[in-house]
C-alpha positions as CSV (number, residue, x, y, z in Angstrom):
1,X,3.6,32.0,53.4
2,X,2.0,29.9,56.2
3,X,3.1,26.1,56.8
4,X,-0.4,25.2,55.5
5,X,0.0,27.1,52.2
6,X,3.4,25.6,51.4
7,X,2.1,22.3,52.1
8,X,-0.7,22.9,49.1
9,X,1.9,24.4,46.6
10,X,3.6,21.1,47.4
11,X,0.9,18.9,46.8
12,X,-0.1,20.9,43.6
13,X,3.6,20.4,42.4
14,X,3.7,17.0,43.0
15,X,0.5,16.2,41.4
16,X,1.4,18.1,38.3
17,X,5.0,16.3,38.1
18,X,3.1,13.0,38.3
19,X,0.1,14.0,35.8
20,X,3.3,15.3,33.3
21,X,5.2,12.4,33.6
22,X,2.0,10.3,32.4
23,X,1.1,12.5,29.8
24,X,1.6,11.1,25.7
25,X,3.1,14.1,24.2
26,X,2.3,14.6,20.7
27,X,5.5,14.3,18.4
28,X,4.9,14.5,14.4
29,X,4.0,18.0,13.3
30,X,0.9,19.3,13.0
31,X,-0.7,20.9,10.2
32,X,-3.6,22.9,12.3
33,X,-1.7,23.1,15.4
34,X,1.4,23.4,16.6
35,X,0.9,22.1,19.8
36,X,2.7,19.0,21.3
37,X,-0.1,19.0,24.3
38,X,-3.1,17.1,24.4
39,X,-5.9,16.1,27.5
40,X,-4.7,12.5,27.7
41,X,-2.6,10.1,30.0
42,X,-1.4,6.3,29.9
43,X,-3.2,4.0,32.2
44,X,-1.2,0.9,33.4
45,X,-3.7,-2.3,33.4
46,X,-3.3,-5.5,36.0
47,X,-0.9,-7.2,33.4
48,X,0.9,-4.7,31.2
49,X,2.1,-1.4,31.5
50,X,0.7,2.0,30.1
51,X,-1.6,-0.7,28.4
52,X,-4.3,2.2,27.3
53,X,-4.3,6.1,26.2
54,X,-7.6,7.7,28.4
55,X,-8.2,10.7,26.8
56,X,-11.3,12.9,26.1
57,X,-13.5,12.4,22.5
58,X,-12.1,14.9,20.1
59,X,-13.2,18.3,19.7
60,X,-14.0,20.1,16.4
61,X,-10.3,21.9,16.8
62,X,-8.7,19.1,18.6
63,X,-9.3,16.2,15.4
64,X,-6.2,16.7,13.9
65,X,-4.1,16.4,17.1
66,X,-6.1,13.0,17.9
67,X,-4.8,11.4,15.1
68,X,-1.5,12.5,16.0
69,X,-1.8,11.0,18.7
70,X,-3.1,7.6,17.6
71,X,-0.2,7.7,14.7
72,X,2.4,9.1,16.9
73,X,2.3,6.2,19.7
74,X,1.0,3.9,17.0
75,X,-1.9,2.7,18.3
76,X,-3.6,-0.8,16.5
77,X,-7.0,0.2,18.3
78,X,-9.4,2.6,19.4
79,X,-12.3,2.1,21.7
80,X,-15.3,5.2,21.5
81,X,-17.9,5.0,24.6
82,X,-19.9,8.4,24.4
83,X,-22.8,8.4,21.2
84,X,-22.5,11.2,19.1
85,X,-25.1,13.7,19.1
86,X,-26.1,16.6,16.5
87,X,-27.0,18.6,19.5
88,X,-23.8,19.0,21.1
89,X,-21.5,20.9,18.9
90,X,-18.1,19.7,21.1
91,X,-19.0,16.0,19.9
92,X,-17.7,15.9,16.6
93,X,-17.2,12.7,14.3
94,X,-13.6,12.2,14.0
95,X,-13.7,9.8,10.8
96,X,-15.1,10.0,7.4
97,X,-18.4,8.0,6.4
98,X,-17.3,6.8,3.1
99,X,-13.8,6.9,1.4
100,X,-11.1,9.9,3.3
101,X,-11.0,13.0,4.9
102,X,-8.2,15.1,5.8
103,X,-7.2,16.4,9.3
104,X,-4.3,18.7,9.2
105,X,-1.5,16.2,8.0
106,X,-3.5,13.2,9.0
107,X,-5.5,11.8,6.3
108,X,-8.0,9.2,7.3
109,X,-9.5,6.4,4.8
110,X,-13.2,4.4,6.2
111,X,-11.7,0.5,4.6
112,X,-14.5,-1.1,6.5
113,X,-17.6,-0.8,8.8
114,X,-19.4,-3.1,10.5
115,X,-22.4,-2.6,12.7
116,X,-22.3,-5.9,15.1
117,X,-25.2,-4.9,17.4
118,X,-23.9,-3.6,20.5
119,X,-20.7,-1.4,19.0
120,X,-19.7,-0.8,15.2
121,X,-16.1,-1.9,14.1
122,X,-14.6,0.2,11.7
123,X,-11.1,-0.3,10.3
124,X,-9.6,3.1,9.2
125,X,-6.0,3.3,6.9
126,X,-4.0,5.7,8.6
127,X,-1.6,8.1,6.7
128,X,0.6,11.2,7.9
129,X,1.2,12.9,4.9
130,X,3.9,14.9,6.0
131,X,6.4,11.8,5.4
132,X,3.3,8.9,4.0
133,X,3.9,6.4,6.4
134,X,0.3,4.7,7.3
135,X,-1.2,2.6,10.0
136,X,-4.0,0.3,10.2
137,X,-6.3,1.0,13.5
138,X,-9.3,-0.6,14.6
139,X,-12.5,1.3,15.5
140,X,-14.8,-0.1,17.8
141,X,-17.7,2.4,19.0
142,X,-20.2,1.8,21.4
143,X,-24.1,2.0,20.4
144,X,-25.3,2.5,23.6
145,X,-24.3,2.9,27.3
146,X,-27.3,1.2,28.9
147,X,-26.3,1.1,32.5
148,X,-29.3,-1.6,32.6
149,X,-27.9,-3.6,29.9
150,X,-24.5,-4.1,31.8
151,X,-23.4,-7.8,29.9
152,X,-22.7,-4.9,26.8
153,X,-19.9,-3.7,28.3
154,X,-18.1,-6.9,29.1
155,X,-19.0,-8.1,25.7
156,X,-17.1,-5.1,23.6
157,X,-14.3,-5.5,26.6
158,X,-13.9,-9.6,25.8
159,X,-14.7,-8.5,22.1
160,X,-11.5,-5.9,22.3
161,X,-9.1,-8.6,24.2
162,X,-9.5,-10.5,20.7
163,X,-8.8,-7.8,18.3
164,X,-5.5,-7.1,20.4
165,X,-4.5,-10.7,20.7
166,X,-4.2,-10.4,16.8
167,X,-1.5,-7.6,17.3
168,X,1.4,-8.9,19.1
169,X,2.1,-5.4,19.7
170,X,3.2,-3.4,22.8
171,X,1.6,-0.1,21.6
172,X,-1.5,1.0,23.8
173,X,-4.9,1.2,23.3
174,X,-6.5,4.6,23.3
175,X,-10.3,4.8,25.3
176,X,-12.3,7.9,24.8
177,X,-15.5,9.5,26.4
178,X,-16.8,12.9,26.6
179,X,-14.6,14.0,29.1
180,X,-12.0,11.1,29.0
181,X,-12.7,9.8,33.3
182,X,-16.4,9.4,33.6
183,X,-16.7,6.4,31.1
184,X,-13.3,5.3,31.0
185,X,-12.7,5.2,34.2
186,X,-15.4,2.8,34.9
187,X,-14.2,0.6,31.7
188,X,-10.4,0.2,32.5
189,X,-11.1,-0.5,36.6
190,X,-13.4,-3.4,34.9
191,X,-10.6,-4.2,32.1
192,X,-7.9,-4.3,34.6
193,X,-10.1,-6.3,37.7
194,X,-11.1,-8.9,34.6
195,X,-7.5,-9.5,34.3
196,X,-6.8,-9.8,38.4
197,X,-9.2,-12.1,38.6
198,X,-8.1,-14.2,35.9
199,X,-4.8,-14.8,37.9
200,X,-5.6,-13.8,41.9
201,X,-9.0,-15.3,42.1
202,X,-10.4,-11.8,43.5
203,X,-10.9,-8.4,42.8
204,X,-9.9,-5.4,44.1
205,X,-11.4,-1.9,42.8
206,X,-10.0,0.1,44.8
207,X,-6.7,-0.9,44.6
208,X,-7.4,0.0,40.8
209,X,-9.1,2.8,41.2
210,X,-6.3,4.5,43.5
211,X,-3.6,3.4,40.3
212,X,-5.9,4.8,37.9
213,X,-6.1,8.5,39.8
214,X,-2.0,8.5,39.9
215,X,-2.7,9.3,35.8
216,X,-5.8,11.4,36.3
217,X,-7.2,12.0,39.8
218,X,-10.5,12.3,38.1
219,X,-10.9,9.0,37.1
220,X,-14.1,7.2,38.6
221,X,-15.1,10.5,40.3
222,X,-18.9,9.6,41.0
223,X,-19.9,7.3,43.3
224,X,-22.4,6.0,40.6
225,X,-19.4,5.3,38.6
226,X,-17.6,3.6,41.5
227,X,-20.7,1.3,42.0
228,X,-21.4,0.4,37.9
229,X,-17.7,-0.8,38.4
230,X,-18.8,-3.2,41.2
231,X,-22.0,-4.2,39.5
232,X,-20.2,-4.9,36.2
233,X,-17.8,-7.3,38.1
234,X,-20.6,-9.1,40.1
235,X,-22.3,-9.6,36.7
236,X,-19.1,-10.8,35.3
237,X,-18.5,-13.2,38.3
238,X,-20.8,-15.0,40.4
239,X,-21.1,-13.9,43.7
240,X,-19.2,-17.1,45.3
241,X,-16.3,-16.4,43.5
242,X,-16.4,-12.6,44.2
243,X,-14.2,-11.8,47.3
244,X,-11.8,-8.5,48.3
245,X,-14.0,-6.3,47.2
């Protein structure tokens, strides 16, 4: 093996020891699957520590093993950004429109829905029903992504940072998209850059967005993404006050 070729199988090692050690494993058992693997990874914010769970919107074989993962690292809130649409059959809808469903082990009770214009908030009772132990989790799904109306997104991000104040808790946040970078990328760097510029007076994206691809190296992997991100934070804060970017 050539110097060149060891040097890749080192990098592809190293990449996949760091991905691993960011990855939620799923711990309760499964009734559909047995699996303890799902596409997910914690995300560290500006102020806290694996503050978020990036992962990809459920698929129709993958719902069960979402809620394990919600229940498991007992997550208070989830955050949706993709629409759902009847003409993509990976897109399912994860939670019941009126009373409970059952996925594998998970059963998951609708206790209230409220459409608030630019996302709905629903508040789901979680239970595992291999042991009945339940958890409450907020639900808040996004109506549209609108890359013209950009104030949206800093309104369900300021909208979230209230419904987590309520819940002293340390347990992360889960964000969802499609494919789990593309969206969420762009909505942690702004998350996490809101809250450095709360307390440095600046912003720095791609500071961020370098600590974001240490859990996926996907993460903002457009250079339209990487520029909403910018635009977002100008619109958030006014040019004179908009420095190390």
């Amino acid at each position: 093996m050539s110097n060149s070729s060891k040097h890749l199988v080192w990098v592809f090692l190293f990449i996949s020891e760091t991905v691993d050690k960011r990855r939620p494993f799923l711990q309760t058992p499964g009734k559909t699957s047995y699996s303890n693997y799902i596409n997910a990874c914690f995300v560290t914010s500006y102020r806290k520590k694996d503050a978020f769970i990036a992962t990809q919107s459920p698929l129709p074989n993958t719902v069960e093993d979402f809620w394990r993962l919600v229940y498991d690292w007992k997550c208070p809130l989830i955050v949706m950004l993709n629409q759902l649409d009847p003409r993509d059959k990976t897109c399912c809808k994860y939670w019941p429109e009126n009373n409970s469903s059952q996925f594998g082990n998970m059963n998951v009770t609708l206790k209230e829905e409220q459409n608030v214009g630019i996302y709905v908030h629903r508040q789901f009772e979680l239970i595992n029903t291999y042991n009945q132990e339940q958890r409450l989790v907020h639900h808040m799904h996004l109506n549209s992504w609108d890359e013209k109306n950009q104030q949206d997104l800093i309104i369900l991000i300021r909208d979230m940072e209230k419904i987590q104040q309520d819940y002293s808790t340390v347990a992360p946040t889960v964000v969802h998209c499609i494919n789990g970078v593309g969206r969420t990328g762009v909505f942690l760097t702004v998350k996490s850059e809101m809250e450095r510029m709360s307390t440095e007076g600046c912003v720095d994206v791609f500071h961020t967005v370098r600590q974001l691809r240490r859990s996926n190296h996907c993460m903002v992997y457009t250079e339209e993404d990487y520029y909403l991100c910018h635009q977002l934070l100008k619109l958030e804060f006014p040019e004179s006050h908009y420095a190390n970017i």
